[in-house]
C-alpha positions, 0 to 999 in steps of 0.5 A: 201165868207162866213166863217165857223168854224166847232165845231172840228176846234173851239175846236182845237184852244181851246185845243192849247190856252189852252196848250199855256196858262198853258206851255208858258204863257197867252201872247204867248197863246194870240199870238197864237190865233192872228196867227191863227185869221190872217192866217183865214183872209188870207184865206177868202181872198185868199181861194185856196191860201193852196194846197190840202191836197193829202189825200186818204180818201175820206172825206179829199181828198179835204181838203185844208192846210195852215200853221198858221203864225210865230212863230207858222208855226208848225201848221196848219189849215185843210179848205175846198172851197165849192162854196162861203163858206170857211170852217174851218175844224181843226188846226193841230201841223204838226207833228202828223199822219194827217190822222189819226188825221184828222179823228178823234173827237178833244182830241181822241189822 
């Protein structure tokens, strides 16, 4: 299976590192994307492993969720299985009105 990171998922990860860097420090930052680089791998292993989203719109309707590991399992990363391709679509805090954001270009909120 191939994996594909889209442009909003790379420039969410971005903006989290970022707000890690500058809030809690460069080694937290550094763990975070470490999480996030892990939870991937776990995935293109084990795609259908994160259910469904249950989202009404229709481009979210089969997304997929898994939570990104310990300590950051406050986020998540949004993917989609289509034939042979993993595709990372967005990574998410899960608190947050996610289908709203979900919809929306990275930063808009």
């Amino acid at each position: 299976m191939s994996v594909r990171k889209t442009d909003d998922f790379i420039a969410d990860v971005e903006r989290q590192f970022e707000w890690y860097a500058v809030n809690a420090g460069w080694e937290v930052a550094e763990r975070y994307l470490v999480a996030v680089a892990a939870t991937c791998r776990l995935l293109d292993q084990h795609p259908l492993l994160g259910p469904r989203g249950g989202f009404a719109h229709p481009r979210l309707r089969e997304w997929r969720f898994f939570v990104v590991f310990r300590p950051f399992n406050k986020h998540i990363l949004f993917y989609q299985v289509l034939a042979d391709e993993l595709i990372l679509r967005r990574a998410m805090h899960g608190h947050r009105n996610l289908p709203r954001q979900l919809l929306e270009r990275p930063g808009a909120a």
